[in-house]
Every structure is written in C-alpha cells, then in structure tokens.
mmCIF file of the C-alpha atoms, coordinates in Angstrom:
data_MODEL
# 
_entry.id   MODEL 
# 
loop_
_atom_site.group_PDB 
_atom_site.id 
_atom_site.type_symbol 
_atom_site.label_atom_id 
_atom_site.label_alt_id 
_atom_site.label_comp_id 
_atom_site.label_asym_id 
_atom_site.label_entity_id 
_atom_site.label_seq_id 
_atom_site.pdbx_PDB_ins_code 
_atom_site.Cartn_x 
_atom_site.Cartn_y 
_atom_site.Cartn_z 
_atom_site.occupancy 
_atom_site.B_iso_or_equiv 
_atom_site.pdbx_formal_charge 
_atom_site.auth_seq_id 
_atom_site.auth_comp_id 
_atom_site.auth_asym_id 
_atom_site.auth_atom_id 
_atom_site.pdbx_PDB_model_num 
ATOM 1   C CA . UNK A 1 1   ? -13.831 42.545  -74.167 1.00 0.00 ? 1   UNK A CA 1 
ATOM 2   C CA . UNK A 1 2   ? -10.742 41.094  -76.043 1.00 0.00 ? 2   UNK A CA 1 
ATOM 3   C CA . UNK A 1 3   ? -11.081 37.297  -75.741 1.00 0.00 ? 3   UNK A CA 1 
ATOM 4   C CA . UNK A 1 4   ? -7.463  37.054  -74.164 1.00 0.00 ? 4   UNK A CA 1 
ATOM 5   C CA . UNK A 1 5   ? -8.934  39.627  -71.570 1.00 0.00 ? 5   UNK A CA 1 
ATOM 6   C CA . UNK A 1 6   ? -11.938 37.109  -70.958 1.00 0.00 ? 6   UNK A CA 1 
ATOM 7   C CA . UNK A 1 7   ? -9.386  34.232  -70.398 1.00 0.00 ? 7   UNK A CA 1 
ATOM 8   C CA . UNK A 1 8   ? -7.029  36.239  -68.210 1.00 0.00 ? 8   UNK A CA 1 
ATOM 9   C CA . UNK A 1 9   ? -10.410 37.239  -65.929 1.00 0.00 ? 9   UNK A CA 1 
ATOM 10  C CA . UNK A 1 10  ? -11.579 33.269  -66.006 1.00 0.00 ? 10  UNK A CA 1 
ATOM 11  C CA . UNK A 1 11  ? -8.176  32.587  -64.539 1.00 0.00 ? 11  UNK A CA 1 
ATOM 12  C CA . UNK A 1 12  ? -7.958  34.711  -61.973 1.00 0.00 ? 12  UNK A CA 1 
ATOM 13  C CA . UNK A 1 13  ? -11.596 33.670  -60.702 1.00 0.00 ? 13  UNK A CA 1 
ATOM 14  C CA . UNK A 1 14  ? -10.466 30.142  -60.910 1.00 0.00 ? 14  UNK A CA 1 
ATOM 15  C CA . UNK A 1 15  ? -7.414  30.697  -58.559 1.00 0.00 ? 15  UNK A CA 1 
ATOM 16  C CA . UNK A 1 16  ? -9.237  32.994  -56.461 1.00 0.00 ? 16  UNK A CA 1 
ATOM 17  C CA . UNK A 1 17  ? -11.685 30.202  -56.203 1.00 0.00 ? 17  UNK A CA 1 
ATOM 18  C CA . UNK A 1 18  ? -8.888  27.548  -55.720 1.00 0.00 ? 18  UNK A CA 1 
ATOM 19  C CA . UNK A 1 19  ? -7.235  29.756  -53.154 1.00 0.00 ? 19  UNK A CA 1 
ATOM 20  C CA . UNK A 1 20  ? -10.365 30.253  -50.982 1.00 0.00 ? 20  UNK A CA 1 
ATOM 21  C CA . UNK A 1 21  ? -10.992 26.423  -51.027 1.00 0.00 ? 21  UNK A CA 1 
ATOM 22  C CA . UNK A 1 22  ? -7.718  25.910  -50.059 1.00 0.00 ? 22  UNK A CA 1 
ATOM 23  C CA . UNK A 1 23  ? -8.440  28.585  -47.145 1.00 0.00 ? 23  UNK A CA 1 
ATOM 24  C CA . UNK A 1 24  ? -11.373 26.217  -46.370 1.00 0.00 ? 24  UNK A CA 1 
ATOM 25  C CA . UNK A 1 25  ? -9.812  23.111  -45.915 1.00 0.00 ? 25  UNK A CA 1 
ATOM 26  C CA . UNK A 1 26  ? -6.898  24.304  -44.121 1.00 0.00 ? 26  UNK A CA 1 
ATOM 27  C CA . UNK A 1 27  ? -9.461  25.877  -41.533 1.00 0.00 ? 27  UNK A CA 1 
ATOM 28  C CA . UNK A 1 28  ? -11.451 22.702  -41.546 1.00 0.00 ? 28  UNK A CA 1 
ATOM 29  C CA . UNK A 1 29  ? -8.075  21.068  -40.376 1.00 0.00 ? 29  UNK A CA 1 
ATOM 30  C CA . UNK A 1 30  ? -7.208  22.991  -37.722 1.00 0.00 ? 30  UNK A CA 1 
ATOM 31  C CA . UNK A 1 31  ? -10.455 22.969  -36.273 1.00 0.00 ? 31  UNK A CA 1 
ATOM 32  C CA . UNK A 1 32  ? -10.698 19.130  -36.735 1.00 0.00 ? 32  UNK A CA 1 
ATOM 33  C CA . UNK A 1 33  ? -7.092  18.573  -34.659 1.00 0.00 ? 33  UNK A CA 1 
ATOM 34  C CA . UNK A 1 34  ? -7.895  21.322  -32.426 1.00 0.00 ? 34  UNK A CA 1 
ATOM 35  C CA . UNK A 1 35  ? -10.916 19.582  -31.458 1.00 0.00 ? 35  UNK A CA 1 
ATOM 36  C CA . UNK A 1 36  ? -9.616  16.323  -31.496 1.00 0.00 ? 36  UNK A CA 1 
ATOM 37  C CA . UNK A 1 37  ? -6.147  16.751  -29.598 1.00 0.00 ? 37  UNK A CA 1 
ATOM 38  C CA . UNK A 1 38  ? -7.333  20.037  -27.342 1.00 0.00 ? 38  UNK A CA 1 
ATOM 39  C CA . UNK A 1 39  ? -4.785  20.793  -24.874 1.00 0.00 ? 39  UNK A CA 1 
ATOM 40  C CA . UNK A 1 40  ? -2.032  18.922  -26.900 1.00 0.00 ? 40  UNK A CA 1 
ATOM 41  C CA . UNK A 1 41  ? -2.876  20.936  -30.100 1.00 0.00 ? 41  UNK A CA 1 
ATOM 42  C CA . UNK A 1 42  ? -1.422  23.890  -28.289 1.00 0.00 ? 42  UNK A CA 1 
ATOM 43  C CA . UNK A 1 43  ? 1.069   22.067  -26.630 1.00 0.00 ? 43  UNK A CA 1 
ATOM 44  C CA . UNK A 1 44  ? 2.460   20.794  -30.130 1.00 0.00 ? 44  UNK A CA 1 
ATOM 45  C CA . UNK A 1 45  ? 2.165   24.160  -31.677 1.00 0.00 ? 45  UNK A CA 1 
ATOM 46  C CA . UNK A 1 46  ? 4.070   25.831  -29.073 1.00 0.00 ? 46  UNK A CA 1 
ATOM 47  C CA . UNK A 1 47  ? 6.552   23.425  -29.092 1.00 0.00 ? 47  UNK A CA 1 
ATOM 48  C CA . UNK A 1 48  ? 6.952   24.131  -33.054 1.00 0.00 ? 48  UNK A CA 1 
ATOM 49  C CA . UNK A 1 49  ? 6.136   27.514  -33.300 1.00 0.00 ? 49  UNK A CA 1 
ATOM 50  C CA . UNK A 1 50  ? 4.293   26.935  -36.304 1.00 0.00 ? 50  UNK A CA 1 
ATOM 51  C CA . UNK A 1 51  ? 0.760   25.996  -36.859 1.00 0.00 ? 51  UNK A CA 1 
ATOM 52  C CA . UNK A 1 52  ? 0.862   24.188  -40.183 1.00 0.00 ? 52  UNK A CA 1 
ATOM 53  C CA . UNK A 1 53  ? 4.357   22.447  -38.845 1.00 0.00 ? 53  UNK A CA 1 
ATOM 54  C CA . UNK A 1 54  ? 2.472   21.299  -35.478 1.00 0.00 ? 54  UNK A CA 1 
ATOM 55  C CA . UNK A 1 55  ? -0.916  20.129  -37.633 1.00 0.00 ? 55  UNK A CA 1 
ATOM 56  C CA . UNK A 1 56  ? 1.994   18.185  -39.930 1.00 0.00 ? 56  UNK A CA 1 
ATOM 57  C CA . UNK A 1 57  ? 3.069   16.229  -36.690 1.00 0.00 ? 57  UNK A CA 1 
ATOM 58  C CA . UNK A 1 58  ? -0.099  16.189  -35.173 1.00 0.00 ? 58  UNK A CA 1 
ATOM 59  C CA . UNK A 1 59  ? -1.619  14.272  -38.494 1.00 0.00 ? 59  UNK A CA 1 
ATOM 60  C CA . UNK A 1 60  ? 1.854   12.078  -38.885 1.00 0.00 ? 60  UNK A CA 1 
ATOM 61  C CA . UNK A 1 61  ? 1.277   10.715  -35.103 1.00 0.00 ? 61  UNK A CA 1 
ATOM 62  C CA . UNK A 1 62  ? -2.448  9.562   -36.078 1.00 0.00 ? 62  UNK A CA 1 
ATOM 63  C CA . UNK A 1 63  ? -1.350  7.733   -39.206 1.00 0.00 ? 63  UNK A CA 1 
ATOM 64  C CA . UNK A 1 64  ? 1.581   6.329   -37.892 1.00 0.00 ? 64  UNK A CA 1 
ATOM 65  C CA . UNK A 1 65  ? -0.437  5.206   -34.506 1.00 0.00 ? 65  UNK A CA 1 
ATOM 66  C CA . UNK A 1 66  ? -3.742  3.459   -36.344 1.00 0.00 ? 66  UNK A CA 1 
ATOM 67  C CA . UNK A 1 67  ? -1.014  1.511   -38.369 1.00 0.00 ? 67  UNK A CA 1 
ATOM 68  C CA . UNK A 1 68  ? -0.420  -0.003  -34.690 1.00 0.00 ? 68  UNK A CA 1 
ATOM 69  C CA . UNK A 1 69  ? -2.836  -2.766  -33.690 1.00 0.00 ? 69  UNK A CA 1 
ATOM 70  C CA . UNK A 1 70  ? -3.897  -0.768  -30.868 1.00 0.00 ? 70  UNK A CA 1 
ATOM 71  C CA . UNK A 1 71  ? -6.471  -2.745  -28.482 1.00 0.00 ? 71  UNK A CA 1 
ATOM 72  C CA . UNK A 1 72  ? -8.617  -2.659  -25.136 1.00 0.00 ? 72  UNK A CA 1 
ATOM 73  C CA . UNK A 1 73  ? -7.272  -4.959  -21.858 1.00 0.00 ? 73  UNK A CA 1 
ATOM 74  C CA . UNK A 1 74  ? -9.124  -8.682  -21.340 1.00 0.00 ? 74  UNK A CA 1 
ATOM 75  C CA . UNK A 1 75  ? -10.735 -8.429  -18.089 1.00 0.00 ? 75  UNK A CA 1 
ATOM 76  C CA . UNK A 1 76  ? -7.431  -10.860 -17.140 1.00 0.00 ? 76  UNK A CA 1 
ATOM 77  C CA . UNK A 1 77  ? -4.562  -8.282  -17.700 1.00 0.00 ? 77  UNK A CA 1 
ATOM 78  C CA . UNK A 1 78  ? -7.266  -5.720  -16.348 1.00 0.00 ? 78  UNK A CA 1 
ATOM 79  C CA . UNK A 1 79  ? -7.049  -8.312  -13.012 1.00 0.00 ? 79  UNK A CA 1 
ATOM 80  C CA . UNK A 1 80  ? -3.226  -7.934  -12.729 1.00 0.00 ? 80  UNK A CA 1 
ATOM 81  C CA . UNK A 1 81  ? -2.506  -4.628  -13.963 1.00 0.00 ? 81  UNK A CA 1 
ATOM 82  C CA . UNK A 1 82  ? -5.225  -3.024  -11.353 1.00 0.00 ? 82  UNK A CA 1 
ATOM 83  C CA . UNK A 1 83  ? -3.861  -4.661  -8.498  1.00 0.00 ? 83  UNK A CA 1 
ATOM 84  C CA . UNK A 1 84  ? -0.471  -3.863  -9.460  1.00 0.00 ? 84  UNK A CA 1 
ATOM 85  C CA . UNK A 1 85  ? -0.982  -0.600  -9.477  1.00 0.00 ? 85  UNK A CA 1 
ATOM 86  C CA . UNK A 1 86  ? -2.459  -0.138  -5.878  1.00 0.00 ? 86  UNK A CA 1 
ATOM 87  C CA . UNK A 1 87  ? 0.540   -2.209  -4.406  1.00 0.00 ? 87  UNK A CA 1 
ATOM 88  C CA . UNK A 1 88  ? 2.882   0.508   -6.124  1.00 0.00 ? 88  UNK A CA 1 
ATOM 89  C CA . UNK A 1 89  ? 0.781   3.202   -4.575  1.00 0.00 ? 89  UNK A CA 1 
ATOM 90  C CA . UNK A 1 90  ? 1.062   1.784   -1.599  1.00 0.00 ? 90  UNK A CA 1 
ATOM 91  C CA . UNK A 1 91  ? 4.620   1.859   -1.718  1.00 0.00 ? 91  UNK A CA 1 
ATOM 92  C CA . UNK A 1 92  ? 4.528   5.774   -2.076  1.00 0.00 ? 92  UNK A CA 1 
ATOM 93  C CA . UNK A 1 93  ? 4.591   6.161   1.890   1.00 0.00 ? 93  UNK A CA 1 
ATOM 94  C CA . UNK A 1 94  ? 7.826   4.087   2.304   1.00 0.00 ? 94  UNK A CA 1 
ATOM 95  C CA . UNK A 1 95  ? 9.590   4.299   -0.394  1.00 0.00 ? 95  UNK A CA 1 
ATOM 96  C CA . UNK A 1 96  ? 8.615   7.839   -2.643  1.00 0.00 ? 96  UNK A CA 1 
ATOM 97  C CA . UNK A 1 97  ? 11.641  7.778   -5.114  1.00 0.00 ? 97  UNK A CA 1 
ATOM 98  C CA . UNK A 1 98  ? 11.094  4.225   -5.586  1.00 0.00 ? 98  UNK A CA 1 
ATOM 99  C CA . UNK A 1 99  ? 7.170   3.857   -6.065  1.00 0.00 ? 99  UNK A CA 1 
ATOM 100 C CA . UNK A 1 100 ? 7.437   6.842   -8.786  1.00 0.00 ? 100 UNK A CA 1 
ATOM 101 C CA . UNK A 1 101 ? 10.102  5.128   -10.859 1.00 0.00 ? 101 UNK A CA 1 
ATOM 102 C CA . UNK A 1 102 ? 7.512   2.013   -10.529 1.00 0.00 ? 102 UNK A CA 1 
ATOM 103 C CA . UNK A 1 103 ? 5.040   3.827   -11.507 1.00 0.00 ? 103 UNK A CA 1 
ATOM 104 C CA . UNK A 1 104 ? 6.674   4.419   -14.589 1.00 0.00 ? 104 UNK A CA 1 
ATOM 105 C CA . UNK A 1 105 ? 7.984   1.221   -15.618 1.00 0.00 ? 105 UNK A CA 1 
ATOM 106 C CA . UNK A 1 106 ? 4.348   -0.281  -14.170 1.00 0.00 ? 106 UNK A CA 1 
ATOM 107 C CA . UNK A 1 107 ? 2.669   2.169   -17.028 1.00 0.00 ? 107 UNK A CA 1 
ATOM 108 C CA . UNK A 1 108 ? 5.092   1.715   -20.141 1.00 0.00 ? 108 UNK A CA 1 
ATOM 109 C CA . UNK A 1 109 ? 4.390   -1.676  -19.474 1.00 0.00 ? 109 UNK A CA 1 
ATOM 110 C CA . UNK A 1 110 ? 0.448   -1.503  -19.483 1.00 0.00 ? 110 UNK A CA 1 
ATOM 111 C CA . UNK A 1 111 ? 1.109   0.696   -22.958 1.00 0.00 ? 111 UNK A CA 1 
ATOM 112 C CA . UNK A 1 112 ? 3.071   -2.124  -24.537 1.00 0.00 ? 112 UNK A CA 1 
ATOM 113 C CA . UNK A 1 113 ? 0.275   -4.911  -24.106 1.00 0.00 ? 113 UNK A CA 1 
ATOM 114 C CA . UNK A 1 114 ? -2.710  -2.090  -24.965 1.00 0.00 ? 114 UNK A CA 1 
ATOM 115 C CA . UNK A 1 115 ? -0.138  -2.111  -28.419 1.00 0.00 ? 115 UNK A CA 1 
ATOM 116 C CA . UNK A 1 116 ? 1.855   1.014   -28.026 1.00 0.00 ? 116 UNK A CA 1 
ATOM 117 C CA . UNK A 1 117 ? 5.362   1.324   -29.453 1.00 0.00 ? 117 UNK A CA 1 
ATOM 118 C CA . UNK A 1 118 ? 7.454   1.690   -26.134 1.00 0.00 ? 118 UNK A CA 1 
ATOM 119 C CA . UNK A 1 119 ? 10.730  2.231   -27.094 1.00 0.00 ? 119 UNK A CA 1 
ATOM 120 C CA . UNK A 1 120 ? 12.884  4.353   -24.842 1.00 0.00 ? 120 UNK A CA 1 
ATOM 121 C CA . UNK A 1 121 ? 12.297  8.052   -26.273 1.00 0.00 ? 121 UNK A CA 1 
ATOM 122 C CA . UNK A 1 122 ? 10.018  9.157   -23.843 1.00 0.00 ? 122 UNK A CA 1 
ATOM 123 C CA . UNK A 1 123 ? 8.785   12.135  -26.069 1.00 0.00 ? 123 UNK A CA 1 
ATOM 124 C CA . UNK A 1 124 ? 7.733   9.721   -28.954 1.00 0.00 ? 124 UNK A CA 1 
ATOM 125 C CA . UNK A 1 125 ? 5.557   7.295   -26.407 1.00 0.00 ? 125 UNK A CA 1 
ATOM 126 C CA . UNK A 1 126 ? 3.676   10.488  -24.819 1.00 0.00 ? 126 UNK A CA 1 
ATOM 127 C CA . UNK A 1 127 ? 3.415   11.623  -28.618 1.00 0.00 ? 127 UNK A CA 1 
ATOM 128 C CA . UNK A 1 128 ? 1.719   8.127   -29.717 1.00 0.00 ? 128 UNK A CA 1 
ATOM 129 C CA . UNK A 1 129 ? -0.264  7.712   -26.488 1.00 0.00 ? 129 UNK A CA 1 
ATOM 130 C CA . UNK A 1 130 ? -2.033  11.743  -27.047 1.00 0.00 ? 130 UNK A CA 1 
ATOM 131 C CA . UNK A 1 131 ? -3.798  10.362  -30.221 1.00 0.00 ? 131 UNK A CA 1 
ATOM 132 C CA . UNK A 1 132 ? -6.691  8.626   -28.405 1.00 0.00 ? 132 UNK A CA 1 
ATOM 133 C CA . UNK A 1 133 ? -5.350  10.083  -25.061 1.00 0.00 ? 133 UNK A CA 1 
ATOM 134 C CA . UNK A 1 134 ? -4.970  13.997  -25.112 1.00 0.00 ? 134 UNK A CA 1 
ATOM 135 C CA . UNK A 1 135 ? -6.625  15.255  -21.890 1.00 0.00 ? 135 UNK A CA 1 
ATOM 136 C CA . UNK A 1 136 ? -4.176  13.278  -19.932 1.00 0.00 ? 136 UNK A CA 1 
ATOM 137 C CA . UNK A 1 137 ? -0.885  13.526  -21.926 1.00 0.00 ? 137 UNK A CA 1 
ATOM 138 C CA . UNK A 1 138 ? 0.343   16.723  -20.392 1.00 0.00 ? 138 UNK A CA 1 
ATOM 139 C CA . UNK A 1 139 ? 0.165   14.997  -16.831 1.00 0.00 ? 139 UNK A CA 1 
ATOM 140 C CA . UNK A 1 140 ? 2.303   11.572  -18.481 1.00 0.00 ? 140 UNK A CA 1 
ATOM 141 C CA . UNK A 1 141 ? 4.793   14.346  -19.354 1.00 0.00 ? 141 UNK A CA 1 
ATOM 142 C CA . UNK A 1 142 ? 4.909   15.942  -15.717 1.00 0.00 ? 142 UNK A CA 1 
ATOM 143 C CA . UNK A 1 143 ? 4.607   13.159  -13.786 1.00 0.00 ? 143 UNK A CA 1 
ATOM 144 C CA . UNK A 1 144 ? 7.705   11.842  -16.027 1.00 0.00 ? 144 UNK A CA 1 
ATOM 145 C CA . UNK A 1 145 ? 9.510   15.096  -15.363 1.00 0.00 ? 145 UNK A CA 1 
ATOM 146 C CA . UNK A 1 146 ? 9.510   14.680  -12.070 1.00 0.00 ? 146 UNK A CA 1 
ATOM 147 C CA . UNK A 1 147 ? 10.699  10.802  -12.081 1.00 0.00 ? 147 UNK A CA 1 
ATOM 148 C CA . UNK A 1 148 ? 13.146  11.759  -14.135 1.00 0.00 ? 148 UNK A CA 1 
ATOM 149 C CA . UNK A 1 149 ? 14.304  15.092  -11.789 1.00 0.00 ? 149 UNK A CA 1 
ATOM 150 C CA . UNK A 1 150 ? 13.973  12.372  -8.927  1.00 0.00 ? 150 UNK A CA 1 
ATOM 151 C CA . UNK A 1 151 ? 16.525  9.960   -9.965  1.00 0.00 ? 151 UNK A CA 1 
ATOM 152 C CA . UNK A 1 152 ? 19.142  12.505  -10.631 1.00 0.00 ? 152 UNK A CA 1 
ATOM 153 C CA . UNK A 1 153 ? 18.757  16.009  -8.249  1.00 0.00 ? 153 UNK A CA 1 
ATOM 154 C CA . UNK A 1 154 ? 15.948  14.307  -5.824  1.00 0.00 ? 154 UNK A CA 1 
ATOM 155 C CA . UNK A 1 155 ? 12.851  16.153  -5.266  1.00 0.00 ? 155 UNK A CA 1 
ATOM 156 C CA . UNK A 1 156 ? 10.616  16.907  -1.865  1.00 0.00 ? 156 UNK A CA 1 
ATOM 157 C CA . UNK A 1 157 ? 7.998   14.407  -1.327  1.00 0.00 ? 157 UNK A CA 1 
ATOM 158 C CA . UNK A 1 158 ? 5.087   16.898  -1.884  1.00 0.00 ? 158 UNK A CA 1 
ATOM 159 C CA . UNK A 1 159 ? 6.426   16.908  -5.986  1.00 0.00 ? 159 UNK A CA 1 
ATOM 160 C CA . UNK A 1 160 ? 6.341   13.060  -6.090  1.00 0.00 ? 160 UNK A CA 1 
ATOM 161 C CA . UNK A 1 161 ? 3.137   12.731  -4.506  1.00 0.00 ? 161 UNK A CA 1 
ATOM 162 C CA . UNK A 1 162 ? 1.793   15.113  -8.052  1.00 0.00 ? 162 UNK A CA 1 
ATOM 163 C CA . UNK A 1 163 ? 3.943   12.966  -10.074 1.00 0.00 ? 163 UNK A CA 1 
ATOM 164 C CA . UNK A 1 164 ? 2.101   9.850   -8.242  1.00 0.00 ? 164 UNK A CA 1 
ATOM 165 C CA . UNK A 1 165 ? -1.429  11.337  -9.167  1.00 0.00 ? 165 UNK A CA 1 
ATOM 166 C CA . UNK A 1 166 ? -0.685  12.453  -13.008 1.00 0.00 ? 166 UNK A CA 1 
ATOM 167 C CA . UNK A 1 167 ? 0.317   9.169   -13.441 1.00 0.00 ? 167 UNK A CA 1 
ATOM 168 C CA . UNK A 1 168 ? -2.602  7.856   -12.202 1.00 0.00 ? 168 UNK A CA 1 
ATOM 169 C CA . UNK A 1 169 ? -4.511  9.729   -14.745 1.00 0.00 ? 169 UNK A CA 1 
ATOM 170 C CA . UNK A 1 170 ? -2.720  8.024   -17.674 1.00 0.00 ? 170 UNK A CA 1 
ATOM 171 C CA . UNK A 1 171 ? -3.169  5.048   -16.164 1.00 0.00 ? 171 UNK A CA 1 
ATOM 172 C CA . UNK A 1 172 ? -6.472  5.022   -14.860 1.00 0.00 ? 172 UNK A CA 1 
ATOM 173 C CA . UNK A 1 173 ? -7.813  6.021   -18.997 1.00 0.00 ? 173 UNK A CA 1 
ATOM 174 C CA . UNK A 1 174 ? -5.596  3.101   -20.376 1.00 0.00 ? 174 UNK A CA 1 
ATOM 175 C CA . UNK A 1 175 ? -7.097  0.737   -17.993 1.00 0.00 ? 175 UNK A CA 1 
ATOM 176 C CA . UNK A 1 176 ? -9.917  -0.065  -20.704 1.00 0.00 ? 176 UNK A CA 1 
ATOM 177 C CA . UNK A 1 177 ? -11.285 -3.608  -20.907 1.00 0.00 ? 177 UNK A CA 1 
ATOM 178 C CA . UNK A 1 178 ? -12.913 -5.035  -24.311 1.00 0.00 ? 178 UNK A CA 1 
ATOM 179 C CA . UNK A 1 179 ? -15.867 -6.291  -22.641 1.00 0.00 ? 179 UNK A CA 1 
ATOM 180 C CA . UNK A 1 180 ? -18.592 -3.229  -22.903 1.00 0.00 ? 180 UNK A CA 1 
ATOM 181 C CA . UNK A 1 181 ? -21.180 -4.661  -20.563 1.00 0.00 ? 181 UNK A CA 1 
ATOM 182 C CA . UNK A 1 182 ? -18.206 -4.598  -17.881 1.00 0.00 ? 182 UNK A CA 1 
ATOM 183 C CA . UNK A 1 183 ? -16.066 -1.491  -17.750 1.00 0.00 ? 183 UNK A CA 1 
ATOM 184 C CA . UNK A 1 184 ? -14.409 -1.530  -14.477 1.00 0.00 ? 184 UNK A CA 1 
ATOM 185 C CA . UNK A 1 185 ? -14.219 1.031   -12.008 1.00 0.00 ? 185 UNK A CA 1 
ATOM 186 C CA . UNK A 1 186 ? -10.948 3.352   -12.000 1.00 0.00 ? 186 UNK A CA 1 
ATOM 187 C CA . UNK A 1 187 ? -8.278  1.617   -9.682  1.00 0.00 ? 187 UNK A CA 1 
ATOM 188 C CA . UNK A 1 188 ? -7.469  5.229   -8.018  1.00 0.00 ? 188 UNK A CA 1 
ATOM 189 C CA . UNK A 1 189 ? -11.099 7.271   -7.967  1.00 0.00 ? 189 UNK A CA 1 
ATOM 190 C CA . UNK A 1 190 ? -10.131 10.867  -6.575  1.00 0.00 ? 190 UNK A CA 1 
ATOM 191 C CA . UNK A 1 191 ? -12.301 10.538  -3.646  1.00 0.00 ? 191 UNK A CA 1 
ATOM 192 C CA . UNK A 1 192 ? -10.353 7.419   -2.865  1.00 0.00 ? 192 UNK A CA 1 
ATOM 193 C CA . UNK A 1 193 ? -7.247  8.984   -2.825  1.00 0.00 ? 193 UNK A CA 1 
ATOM 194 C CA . UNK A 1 194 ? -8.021  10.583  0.064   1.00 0.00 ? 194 UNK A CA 1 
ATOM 195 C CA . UNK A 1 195 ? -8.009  7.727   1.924   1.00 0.00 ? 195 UNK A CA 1 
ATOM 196 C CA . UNK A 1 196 ? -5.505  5.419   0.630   1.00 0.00 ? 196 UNK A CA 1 
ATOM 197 C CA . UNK A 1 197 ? -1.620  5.780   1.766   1.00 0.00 ? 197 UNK A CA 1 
ATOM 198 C CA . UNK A 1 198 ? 0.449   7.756   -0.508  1.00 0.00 ? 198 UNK A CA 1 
ATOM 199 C CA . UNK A 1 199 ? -1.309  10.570  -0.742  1.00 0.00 ? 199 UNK A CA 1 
ATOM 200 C CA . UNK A 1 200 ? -0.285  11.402  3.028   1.00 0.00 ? 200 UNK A CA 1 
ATOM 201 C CA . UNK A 1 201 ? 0.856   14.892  3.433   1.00 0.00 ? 201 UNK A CA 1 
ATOM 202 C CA . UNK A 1 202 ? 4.517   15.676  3.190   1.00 0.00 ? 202 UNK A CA 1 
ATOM 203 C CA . UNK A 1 203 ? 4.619   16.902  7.227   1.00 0.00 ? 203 UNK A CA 1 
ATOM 204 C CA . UNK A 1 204 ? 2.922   14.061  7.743   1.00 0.00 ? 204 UNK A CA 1 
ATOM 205 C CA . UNK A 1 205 ? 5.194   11.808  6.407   1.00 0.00 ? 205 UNK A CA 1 
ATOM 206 C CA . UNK A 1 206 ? 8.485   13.850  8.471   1.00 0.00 ? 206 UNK A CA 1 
ATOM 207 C CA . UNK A 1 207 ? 6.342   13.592  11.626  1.00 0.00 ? 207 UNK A CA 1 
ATOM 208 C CA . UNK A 1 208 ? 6.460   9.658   11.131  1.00 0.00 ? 208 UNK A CA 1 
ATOM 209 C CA . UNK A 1 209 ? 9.690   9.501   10.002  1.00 0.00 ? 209 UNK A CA 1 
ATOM 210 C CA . UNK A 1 210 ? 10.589  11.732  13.230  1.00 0.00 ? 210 UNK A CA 1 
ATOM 211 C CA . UNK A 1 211 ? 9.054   9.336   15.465  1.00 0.00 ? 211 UNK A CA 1 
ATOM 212 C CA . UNK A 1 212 ? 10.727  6.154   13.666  1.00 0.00 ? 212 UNK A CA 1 
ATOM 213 C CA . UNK A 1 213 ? 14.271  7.550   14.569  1.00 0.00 ? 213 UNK A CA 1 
ATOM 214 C CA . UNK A 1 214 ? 13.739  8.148   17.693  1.00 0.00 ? 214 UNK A CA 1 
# 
C-alpha cells in the first residue's frame, strides 16, 4: 500500500473515530437532561420540535440560573410565607377568582426572596424555576393558565379549584428552609386538603350560595 493510501485510511479512522465520540457525548447529553429535567425535557422538545434546539435551551436555563444566588427560606420567611398561604386558601370558598390571582402574586413573591428572576414573562420564570424544580413546572404553567383564562373569559369553580392545587405543588417544593435538622412539614399535605375549605366541591359551593340568596 501506497503511503498516500495509508494516510487517506488513517484519516478516515480518525474521523470515524471522532464522529462516534461525538455520537457518544451527544447521547450522554440527552440522557443527562432527560434525566435531570424529566417531564420538562419533553415538554421543551415539543415545544421546539427539535431535540438538539430543546437540549440548547434546556443547558442555557441551567447556566444562566446557577449564575443566580439561588437560596433555601430562614425558618422566619418560612413563618410568614406558610401562613400566608393557608389564609389565601382559605379565601378560595368566598372569593375563587380572587384567591387564584393571590395565589399567584403570593408565589412569584416566595420565588423572588428564594432568588429567582421574577420579571413579568411568565414563560421565562416557569423556565428558570424547572431547573431544580421539573416535576412540578407543568402544574405552575396550568395553574397559571387558568388564572390567566380567569381574569379575562372567567372559568367554573371546579377549574380554579385545579389551578388552586397545582399551585400548591410549586409552592409547597419552594417552601425549603436552610436549617436541615428542621424541614417543615408541607403547608397543604394532600390528605389535608380534604379537609380544609377550598377544596369544597363546586355543587357544594352553588348549594351555599343558593341558600345565601335566599
């Protein structure tokens, strides 16, 4: 064999070999954001239509959200935020509209002192907050759906009462204190939900409302 011909076959193992490292990494990736971001991995690719274009975004999020100074509660803003949070769910039976715009405005706030960036694109907070939050994202984007829906059309009671619970979830994961040897309970614990207020069942609540105008 020519020595040219020896070169030309060197070459072409070399790229083959840089090609199926490439292959590697690029697998090791998505499995790594897959596993990291679950549900909102394949939210953020269908929303892009492209795998490598979602992993881009995916990866840009991270970076730009471990340049913010990101932090747990003290037990003292635990004190007020928990609280707070049960008086706006106990709203939900008087006043549904209102408790679920609350709820809302209750939560952004509770992102901005964990360290969040809460600006008023919604899609850019629920994009920061998957990072170290992506089981609960999707209901942050459903229950804010609905608020929004709320405000402008109005929407039956039995909708806000959903929107009232996926916030809850959001809510309930940011509620983090620094203090290991004390994390606190949830403020809404599903089984508690049950028997608190807002959760009361749409007829319910016409039944009531029935018996009030009369």
């Amino acid at each position: 064999m020519e020595l040219w011909q020896i070169a030309v076959v060197l070459v072409l193992i070399a790229a083959a070999g840089l090609s199926l490292w490439m292959l590697l990494q690029e697998r090791k990736r998505t499995e790594k954001l897959s596993a990291q971001f679950g549900p909102e991995y394949r939210h953020t690719v269908g929303e892009a239509g492209d795998r490598r274009e979602a992993e881009k975004e995916l990866q840009s999020r991270e970076h730009r959200v471990r340049e913010m100074e990101i932090r747990p509660l003290t037990q003292e803003e635990h004190d007020e935020f928990a609280p707070a949070w049960q008086k706006v769910q106990a709203r939900f039976v008087d006043d549904p509209s209102g408790s679920i715009t609350e709820a809302d405005l209750l939560l952004t706030k509770l992102m901005a002192t964990r360290g969040y960036e809460v600006g008023e694109d919604f899609e850019r907070r629920a994009a920061d907050v998957s990072v170290d939050h992506p089981q609960v994202v999707g209901e942050y984007r459903v229950a804010h759906d609905i608020a929004v829906r709320s405000a402008t059309d109005g929407v039956e009671t039995e909708e806000l009462r959903q929107a009232m619970i996926h916030y809850r979830s959001l809510f309930d994961d940011l509620l983090e204190v620094g203090d290991d040897e004390h994390q606190p309970e949830p403020v809404a614990q599903a089984a508690a939900v049950e028997e608190t207020e807002p959760v009361e069942e749409p007829a319910a609540v016409d039944e009531r409302e029935k018996v009030e105008a009369k």
